[in-house]
PDB file of the backbone (N, CA, C, O) and the ligand in Angstrom, with CONECT records:
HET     ZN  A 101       1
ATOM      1  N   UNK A   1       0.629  21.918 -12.995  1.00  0.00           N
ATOM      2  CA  UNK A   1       0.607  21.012 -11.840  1.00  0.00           C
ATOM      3  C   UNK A   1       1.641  19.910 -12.045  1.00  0.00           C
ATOM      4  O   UNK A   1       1.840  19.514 -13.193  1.00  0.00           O
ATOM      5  N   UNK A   2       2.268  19.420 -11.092  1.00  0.00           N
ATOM      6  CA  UNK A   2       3.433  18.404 -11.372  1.00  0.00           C
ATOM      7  C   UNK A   2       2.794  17.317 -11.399  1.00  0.00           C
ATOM      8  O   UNK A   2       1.674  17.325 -10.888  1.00  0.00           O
ATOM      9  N   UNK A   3       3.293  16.097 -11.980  1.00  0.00           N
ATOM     10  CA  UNK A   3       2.950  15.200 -12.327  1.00  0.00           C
ATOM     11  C   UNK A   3       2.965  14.386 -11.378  1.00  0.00           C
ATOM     12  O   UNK A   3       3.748  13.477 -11.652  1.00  0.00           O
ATOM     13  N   UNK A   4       2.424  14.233 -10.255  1.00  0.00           N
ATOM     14  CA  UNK A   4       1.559  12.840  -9.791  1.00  0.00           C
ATOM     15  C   UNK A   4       2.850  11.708  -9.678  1.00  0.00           C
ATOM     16  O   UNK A   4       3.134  11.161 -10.743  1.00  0.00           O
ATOM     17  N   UNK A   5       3.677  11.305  -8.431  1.00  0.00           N
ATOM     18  CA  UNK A   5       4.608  10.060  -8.437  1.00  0.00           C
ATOM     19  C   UNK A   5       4.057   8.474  -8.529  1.00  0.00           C
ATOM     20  O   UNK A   5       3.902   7.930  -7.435  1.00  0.00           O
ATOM     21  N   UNK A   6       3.924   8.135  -9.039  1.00  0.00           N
ATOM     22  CA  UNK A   6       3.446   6.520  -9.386  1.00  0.00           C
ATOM     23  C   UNK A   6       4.284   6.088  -8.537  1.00  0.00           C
ATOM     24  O   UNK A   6       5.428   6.544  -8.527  1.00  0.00           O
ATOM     25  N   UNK A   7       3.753   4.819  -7.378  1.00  0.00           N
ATOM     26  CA  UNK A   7       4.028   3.991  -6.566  1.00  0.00           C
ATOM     27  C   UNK A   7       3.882   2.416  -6.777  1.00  0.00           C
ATOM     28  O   UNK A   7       2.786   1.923  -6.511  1.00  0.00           O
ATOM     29  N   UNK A   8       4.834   1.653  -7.204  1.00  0.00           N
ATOM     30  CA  UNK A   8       4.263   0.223  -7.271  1.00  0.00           C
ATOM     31  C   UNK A   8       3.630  -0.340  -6.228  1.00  0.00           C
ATOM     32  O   UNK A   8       4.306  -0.031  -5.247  1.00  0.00           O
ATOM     33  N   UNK A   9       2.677  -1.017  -5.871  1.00  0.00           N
ATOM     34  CA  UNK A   9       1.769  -1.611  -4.680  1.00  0.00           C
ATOM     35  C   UNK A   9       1.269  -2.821  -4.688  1.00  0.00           C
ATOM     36  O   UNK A   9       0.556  -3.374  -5.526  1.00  0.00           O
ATOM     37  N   UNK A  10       1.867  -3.338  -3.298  1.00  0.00           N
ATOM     38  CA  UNK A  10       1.908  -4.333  -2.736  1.00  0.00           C
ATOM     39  C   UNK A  10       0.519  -5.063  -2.485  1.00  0.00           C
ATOM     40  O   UNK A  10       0.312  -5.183  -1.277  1.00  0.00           O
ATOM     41  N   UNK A  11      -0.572  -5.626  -3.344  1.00  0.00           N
ATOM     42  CA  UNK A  11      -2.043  -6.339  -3.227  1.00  0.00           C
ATOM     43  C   UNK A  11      -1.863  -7.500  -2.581  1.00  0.00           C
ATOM     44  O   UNK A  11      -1.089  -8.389  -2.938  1.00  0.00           O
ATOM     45  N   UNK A  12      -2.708  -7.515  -1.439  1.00  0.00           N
ATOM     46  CA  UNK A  12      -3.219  -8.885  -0.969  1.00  0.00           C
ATOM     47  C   UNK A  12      -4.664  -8.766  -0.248  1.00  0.00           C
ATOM     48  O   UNK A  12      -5.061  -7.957   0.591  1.00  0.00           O
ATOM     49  N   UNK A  13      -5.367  -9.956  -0.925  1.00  0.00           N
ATOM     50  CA  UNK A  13      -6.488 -10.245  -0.777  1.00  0.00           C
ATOM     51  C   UNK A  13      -6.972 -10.851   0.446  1.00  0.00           C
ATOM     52  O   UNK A  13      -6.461 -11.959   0.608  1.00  0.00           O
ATOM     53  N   UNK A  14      -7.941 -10.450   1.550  1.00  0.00           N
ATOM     54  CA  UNK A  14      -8.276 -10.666   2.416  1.00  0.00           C
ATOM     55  C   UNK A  14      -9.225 -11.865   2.032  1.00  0.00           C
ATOM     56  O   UNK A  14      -9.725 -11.930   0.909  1.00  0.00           O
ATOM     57  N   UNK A  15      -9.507 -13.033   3.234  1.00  0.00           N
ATOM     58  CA  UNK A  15     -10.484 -14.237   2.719  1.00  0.00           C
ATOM     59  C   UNK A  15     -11.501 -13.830   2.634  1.00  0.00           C
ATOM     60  O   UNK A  15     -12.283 -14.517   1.977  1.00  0.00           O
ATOM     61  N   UNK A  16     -12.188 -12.134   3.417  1.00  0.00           N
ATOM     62  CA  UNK A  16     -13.634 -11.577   3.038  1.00  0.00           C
ATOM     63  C   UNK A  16     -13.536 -11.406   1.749  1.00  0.00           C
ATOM     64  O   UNK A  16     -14.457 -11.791   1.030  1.00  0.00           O
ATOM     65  N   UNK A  17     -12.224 -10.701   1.123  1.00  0.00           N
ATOM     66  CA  UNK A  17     -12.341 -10.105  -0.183  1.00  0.00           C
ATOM     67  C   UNK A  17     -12.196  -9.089  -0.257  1.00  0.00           C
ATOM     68  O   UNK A  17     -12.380  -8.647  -1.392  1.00  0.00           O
ATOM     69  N   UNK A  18     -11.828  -8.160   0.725  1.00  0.00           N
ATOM     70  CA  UNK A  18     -11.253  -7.185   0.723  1.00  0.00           C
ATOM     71  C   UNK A  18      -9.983  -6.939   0.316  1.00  0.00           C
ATOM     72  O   UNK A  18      -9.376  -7.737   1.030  1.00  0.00           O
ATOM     73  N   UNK A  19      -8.877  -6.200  -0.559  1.00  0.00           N
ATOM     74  CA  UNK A  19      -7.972  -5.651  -0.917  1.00  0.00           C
ATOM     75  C   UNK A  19      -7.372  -4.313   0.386  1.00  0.00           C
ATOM     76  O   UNK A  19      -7.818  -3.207   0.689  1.00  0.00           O
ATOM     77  N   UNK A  20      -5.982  -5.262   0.951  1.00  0.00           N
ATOM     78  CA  UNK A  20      -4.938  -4.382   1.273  1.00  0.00           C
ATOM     79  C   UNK A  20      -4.032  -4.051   0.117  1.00  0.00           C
ATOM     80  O   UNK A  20      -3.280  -4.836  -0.461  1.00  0.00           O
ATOM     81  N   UNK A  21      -4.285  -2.301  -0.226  1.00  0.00           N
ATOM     82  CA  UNK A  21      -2.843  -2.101  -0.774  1.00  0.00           C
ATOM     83  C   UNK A  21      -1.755  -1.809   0.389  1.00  0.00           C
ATOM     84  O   UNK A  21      -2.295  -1.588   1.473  1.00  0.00           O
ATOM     85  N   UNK A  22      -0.481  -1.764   0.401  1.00  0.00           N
ATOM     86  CA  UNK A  22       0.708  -1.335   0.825  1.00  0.00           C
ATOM     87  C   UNK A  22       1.181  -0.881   0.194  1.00  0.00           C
ATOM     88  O   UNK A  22       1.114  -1.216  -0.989  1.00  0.00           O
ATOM     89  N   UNK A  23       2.078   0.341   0.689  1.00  0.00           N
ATOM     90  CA  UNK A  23       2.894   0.821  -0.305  1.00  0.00           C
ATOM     91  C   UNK A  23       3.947   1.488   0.197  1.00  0.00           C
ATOM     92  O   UNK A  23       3.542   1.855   1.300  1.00  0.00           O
ATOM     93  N   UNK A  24       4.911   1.822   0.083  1.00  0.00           N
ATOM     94  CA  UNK A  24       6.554   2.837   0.440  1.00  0.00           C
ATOM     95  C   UNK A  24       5.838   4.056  -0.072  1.00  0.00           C
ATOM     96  O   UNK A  24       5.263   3.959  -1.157  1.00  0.00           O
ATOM     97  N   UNK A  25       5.804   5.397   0.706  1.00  0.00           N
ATOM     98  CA  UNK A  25       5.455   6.137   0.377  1.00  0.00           C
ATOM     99  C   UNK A  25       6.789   7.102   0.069  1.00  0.00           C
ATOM    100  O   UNK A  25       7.823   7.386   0.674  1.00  0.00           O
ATOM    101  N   UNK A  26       6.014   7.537  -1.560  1.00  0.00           N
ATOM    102  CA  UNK A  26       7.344   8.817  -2.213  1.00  0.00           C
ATOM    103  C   UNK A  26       7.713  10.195  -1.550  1.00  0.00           C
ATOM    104  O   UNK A  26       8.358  11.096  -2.086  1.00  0.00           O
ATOM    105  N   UNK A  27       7.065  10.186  -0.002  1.00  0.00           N
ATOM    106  CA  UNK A  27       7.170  11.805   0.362  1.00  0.00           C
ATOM    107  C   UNK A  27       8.262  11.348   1.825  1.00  0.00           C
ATOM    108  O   UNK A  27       9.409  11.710   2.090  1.00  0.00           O
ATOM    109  N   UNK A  28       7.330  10.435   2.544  1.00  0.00           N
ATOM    110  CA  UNK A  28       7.829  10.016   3.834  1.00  0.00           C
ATOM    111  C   UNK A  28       8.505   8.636   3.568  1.00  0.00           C
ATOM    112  O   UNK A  28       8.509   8.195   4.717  1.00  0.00           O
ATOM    113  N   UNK A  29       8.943   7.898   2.982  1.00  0.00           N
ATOM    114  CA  UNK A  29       9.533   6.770   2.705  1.00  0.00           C
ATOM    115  C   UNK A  29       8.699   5.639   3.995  1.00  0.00           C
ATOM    116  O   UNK A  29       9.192   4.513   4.048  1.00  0.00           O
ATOM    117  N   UNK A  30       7.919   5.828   4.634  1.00  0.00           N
ATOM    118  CA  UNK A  30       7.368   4.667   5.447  1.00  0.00           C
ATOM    119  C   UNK A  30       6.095   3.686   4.417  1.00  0.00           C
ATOM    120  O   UNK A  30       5.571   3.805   3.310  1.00  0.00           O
ATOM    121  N   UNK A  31       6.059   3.077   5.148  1.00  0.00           N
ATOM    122  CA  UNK A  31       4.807   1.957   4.368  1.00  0.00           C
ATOM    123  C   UNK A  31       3.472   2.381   4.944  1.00  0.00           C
ATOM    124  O   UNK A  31       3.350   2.545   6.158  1.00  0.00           O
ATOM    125  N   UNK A  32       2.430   2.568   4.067  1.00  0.00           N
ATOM    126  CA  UNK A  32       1.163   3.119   3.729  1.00  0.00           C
ATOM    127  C   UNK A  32       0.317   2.349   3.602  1.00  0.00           C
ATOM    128  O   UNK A  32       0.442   1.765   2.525  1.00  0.00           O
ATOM    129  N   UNK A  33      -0.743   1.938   4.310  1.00  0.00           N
ATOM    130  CA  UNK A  33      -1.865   0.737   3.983  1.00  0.00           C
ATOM    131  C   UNK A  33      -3.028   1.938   3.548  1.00  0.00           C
ATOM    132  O   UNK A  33      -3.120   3.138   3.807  1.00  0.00           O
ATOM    133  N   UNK A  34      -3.845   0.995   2.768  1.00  0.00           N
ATOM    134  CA  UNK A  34      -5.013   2.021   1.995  1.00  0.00           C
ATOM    135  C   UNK A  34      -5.712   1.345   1.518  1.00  0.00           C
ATOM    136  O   UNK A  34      -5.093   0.565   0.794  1.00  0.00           O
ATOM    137  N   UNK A  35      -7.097   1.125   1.503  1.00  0.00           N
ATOM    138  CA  UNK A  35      -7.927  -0.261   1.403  1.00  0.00           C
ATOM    139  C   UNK A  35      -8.340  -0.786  -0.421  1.00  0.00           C
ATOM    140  O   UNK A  35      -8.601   0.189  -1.126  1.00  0.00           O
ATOM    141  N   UNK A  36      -8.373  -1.483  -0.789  1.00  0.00           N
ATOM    142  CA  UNK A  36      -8.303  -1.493  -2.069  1.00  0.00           C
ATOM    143  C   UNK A  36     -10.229  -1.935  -2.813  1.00  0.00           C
ATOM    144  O   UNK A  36     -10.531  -2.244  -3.966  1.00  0.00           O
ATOM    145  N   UNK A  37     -10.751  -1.844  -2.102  1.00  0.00           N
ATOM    146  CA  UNK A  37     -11.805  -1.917  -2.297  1.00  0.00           C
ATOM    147  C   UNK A  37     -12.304  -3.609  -2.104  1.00  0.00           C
ATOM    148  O   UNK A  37     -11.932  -4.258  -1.126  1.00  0.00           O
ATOM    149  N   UNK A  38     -13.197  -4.198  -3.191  1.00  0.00           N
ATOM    150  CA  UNK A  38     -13.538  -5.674  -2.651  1.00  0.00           C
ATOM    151  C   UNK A  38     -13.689  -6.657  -4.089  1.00  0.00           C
ATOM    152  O   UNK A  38     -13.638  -7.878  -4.237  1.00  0.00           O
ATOM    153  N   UNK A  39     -13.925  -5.373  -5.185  1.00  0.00           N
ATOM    154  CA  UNK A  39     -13.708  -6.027  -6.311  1.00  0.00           C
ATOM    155  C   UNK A  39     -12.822  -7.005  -6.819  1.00  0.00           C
ATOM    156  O   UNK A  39     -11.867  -7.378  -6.138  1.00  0.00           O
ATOM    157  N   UNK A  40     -13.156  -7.695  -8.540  1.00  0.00           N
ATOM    158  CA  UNK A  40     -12.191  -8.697  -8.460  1.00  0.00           C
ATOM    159  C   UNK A  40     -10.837  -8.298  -8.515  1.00  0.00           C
ATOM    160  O   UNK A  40     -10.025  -9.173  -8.217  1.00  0.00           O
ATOM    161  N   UNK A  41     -10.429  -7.259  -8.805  1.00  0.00           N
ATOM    162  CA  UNK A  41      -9.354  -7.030  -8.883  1.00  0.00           C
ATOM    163  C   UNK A  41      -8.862  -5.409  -7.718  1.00  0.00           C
ATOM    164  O   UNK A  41      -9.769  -4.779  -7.174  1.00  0.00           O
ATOM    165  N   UNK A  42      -7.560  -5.045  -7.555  1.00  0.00           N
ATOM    166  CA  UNK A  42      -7.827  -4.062  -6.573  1.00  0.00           C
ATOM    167  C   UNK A  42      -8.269  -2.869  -7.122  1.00  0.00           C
ATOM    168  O   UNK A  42      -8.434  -2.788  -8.340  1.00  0.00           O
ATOM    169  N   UNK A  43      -8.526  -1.740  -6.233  1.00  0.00           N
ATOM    170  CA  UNK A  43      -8.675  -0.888  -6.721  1.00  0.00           C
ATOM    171  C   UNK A  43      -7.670   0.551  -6.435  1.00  0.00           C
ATOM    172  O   UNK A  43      -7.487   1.299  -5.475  1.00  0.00           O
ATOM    173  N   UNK A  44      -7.080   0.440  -8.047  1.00  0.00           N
ATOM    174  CA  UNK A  44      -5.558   1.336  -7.551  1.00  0.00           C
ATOM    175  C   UNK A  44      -6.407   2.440  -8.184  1.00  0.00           C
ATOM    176  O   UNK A  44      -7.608   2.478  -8.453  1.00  0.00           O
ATOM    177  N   UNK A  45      -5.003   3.699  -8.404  1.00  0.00           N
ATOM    178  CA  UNK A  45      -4.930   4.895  -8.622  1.00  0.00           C
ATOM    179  C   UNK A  45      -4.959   5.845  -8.300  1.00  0.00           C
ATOM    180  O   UNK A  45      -3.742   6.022  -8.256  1.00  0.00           O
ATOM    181  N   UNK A  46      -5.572   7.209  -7.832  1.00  0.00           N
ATOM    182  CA  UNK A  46      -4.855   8.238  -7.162  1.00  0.00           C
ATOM    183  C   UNK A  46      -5.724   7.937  -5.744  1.00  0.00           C
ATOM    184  O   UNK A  46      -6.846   7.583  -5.380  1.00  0.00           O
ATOM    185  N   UNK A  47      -4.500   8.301  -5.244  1.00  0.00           N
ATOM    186  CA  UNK A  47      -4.341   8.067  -3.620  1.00  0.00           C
ATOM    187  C   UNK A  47      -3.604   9.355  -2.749  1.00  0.00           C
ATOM    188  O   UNK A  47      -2.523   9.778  -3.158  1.00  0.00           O
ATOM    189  N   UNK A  48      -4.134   9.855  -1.736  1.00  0.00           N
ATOM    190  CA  UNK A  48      -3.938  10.801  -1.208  1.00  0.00           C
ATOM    191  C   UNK A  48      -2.994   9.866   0.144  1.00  0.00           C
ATOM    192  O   UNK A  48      -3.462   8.916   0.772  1.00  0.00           O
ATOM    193  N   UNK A  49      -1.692  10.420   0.316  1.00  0.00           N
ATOM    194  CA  UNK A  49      -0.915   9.923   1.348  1.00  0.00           C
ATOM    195  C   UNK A  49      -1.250  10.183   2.704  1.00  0.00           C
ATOM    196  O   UNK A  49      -1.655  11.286   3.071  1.00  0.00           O
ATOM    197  N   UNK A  50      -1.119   9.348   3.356  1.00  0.00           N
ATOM    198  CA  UNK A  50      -1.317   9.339   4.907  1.00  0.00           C
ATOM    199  C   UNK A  50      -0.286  10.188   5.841  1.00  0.00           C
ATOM    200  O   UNK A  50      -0.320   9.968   7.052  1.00  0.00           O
ATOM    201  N   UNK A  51       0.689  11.211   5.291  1.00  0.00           N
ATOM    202  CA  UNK A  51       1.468  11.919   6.284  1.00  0.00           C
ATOM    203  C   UNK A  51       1.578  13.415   5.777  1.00  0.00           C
ATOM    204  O   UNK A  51       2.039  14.211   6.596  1.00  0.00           O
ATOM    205  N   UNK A  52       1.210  13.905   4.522  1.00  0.00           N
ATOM    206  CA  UNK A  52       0.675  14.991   3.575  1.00  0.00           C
ATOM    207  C   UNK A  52       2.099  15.882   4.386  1.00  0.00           C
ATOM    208  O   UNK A  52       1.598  16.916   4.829  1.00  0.00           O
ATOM    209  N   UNK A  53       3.270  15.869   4.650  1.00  0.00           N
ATOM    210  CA  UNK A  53       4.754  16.624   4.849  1.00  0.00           C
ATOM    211  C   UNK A  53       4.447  17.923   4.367  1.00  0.00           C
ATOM    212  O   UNK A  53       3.525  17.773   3.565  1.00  0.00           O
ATOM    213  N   UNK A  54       4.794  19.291   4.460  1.00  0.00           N
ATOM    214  CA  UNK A  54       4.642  20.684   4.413  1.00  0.00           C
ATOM    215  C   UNK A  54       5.375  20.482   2.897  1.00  0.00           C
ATOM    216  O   UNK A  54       6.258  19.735   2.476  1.00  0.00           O
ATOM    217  N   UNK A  55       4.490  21.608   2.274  1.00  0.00           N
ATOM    218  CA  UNK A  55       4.943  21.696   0.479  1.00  0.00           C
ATOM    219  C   UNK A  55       5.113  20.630   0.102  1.00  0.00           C
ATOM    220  O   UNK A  55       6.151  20.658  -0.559  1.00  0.00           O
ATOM    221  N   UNK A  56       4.491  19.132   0.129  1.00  0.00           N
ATOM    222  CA  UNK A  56       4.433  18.050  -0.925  1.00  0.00           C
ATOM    223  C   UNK A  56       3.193  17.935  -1.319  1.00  0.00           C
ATOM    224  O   UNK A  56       2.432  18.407  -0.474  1.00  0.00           O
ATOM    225  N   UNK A  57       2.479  17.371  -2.544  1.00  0.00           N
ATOM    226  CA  UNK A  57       1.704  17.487  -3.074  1.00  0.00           C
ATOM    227  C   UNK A  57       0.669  16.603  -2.096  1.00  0.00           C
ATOM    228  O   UNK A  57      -0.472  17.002  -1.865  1.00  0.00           O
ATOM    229  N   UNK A  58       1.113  15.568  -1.644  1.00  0.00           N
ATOM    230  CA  UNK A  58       0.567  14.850  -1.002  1.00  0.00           C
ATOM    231  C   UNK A  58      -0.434  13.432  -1.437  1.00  0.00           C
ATOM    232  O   UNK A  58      -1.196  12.641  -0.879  1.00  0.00           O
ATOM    233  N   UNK A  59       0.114  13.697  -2.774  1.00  0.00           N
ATOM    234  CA  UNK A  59      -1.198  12.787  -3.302  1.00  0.00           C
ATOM    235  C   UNK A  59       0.286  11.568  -4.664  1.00  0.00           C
ATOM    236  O   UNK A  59       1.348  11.795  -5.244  1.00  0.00           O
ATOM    237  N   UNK A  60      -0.765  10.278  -4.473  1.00  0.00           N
ATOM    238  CA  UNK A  60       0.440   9.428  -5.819  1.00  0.00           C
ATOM    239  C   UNK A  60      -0.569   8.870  -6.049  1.00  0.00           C
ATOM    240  O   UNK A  60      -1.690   9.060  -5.576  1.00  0.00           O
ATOM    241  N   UNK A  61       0.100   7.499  -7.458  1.00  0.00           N
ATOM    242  CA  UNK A  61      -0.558   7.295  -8.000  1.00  0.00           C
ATOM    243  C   UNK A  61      -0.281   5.780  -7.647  1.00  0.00           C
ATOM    244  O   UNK A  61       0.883   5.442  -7.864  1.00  0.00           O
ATOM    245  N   UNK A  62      -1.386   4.482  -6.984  1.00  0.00           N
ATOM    246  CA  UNK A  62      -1.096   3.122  -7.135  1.00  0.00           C
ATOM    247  C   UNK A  62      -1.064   2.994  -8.636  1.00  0.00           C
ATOM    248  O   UNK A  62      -1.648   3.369  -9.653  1.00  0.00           O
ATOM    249  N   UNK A  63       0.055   2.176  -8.165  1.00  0.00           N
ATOM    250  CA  UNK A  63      -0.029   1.202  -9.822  1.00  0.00           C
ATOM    251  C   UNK A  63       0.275  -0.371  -9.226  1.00  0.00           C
ATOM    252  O   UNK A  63       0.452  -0.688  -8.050  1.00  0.00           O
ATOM    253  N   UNK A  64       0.276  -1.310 -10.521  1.00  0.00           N
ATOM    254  CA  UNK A  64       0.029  -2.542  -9.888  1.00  0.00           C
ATOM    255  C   UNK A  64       1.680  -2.762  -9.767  1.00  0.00           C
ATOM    256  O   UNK A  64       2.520  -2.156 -10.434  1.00  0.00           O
ATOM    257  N   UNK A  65       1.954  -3.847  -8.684  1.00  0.00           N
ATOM    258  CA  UNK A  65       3.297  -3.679  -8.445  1.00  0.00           C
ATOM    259  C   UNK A  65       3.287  -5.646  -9.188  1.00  0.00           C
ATOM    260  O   UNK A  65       2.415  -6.449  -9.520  1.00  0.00           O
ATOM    261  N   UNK A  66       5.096  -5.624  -9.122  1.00  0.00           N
ATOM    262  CA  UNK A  66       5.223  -7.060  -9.531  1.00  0.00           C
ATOM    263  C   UNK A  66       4.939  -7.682  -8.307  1.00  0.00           C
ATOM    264  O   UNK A  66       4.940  -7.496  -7.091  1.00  0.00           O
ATOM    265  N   UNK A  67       4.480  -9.230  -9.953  1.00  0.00           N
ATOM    266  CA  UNK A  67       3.932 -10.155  -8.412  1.00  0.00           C
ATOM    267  C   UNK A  67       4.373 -10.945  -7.894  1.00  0.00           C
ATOM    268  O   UNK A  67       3.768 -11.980  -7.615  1.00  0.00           O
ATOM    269  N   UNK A  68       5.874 -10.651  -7.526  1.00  0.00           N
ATOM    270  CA  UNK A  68       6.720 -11.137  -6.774  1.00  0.00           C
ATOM    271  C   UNK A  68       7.457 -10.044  -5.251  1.00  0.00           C
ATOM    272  O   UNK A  68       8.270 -10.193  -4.339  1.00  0.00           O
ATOM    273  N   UNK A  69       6.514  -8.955  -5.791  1.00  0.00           N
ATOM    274  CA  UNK A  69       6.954  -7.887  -4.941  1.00  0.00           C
ATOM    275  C   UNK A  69       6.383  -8.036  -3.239  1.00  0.00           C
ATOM    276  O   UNK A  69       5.264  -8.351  -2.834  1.00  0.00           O
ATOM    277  N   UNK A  70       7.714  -7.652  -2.418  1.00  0.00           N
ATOM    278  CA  UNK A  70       7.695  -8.031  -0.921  1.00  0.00           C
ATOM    279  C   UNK A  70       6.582  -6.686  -0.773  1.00  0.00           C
ATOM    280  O   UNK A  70       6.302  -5.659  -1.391  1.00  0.00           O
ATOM    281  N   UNK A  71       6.115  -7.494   0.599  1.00  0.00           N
ATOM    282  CA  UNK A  71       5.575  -5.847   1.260  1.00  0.00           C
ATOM    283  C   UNK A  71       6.178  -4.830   1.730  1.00  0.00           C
ATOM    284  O   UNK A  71       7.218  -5.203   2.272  1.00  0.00           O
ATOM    285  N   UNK A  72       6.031  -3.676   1.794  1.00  0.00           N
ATOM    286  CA  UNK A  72       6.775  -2.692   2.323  1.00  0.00           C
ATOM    287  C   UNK A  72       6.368  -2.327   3.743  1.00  0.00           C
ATOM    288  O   UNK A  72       5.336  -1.708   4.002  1.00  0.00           O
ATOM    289  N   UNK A  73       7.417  -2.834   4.820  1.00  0.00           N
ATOM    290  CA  UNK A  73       7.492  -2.521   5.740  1.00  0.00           C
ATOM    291  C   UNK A  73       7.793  -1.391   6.181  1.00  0.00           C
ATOM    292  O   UNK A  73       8.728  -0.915   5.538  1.00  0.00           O
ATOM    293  N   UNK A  74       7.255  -0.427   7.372  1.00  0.00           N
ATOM    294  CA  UNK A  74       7.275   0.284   7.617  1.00  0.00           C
ATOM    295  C   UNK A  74       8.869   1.099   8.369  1.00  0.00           C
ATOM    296  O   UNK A  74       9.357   0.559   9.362  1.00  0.00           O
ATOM    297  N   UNK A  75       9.381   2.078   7.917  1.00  0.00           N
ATOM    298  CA  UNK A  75      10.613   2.187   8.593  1.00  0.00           C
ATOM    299  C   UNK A  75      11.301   1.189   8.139  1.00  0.00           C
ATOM    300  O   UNK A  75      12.002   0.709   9.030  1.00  0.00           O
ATOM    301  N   UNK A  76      11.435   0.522   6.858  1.00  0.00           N
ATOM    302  CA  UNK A  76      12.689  -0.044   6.167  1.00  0.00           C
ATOM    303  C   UNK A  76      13.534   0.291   5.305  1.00  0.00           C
ATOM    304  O   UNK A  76      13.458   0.272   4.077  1.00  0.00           O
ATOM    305  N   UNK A  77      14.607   0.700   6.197  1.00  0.00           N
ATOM    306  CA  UNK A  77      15.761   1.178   5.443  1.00  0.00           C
ATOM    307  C   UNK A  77      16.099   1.337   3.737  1.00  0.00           C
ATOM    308  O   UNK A  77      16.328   2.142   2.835  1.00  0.00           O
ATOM    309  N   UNK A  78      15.864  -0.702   4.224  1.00  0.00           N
ATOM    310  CA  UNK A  78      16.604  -1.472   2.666  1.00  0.00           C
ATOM    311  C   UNK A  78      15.120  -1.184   1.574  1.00  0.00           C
ATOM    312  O   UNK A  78      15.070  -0.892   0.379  1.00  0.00           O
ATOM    313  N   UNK A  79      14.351  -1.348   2.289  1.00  0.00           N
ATOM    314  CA  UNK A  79      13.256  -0.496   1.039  1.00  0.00           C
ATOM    315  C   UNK A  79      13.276   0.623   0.633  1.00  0.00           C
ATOM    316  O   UNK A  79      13.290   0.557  -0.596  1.00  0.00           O
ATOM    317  N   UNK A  80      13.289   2.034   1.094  1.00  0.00           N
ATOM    318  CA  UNK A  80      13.978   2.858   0.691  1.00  0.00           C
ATOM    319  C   UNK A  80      14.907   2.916  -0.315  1.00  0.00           C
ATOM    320  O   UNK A  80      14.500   3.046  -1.469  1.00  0.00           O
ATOM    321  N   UNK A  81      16.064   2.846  -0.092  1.00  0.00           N
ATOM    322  CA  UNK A  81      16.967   2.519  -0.819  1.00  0.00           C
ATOM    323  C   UNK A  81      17.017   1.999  -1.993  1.00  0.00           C
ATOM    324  O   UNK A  81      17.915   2.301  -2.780  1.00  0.00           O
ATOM    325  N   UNK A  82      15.923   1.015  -2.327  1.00  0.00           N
ATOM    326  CA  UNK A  82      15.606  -0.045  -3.412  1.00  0.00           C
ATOM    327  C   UNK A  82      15.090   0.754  -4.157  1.00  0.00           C
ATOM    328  O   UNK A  82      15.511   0.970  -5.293  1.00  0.00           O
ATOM    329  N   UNK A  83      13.524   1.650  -3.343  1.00  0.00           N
ATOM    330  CA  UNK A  83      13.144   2.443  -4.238  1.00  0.00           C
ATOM    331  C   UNK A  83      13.704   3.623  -4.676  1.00  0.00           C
ATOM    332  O   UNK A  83      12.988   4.169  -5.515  1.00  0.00           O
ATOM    333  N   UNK A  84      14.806   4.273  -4.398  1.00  0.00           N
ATOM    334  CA  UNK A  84      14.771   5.413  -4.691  1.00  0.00           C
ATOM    335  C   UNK A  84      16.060   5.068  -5.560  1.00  0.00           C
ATOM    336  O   UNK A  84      16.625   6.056  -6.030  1.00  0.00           O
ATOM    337  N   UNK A  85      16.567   3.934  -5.825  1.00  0.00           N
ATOM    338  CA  UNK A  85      17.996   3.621  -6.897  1.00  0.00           C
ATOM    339  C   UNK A  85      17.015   3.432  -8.354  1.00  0.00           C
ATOM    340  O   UNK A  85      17.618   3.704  -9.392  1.00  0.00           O
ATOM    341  N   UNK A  86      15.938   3.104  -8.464  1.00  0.00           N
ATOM    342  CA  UNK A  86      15.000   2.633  -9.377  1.00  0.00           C
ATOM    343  C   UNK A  86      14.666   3.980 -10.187  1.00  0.00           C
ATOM    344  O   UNK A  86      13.849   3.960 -11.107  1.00  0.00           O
TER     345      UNK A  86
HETATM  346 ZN    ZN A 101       4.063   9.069   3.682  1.00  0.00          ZN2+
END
């Protein structure tokens, strides 16, 4: 089985306490919201993608992203790009 693409992800904490992840997705390059649970901290790790493209695995892995890292907007070029020079 191939190894699973690790995604850095974008955490922000809702004032309920809920966790938005975001993320640039490795199949479709758009930005991916996926709820991070409510705990103190989020809740990453394997994540099944929201556009599952013909023959991609369909599935990555959150990891925690830096915490200076922008959100990933959806349909951004210059994100793309950023990620895929990395
Ligand atoms: Zn996608």
């Amino acid at each position: 089985m191939a190894r699973l693409p690790e995604v850095a992800t974008y955490a922000r904490r809702h004032p309920d306490g809920v966790w938005d992840l975001t993320v640039a997705c490795p199949f479709c390059g758009d930005a991916h919201l996926h709820g991070g649970g409510r705990d103190a901290h989020p809740d990453l790790g394997l994540c099944v993608s929201h556009c599952l493209a013909d023959g991609l695995v369909g599935s990555y892995v959150l990891i925690a992203g830096p915490a200076d890292m922008a959100k990933p907007r959806s349909k951004s070029r210059a994100w793309r790009v950023a990620r895929a020079s990395r």
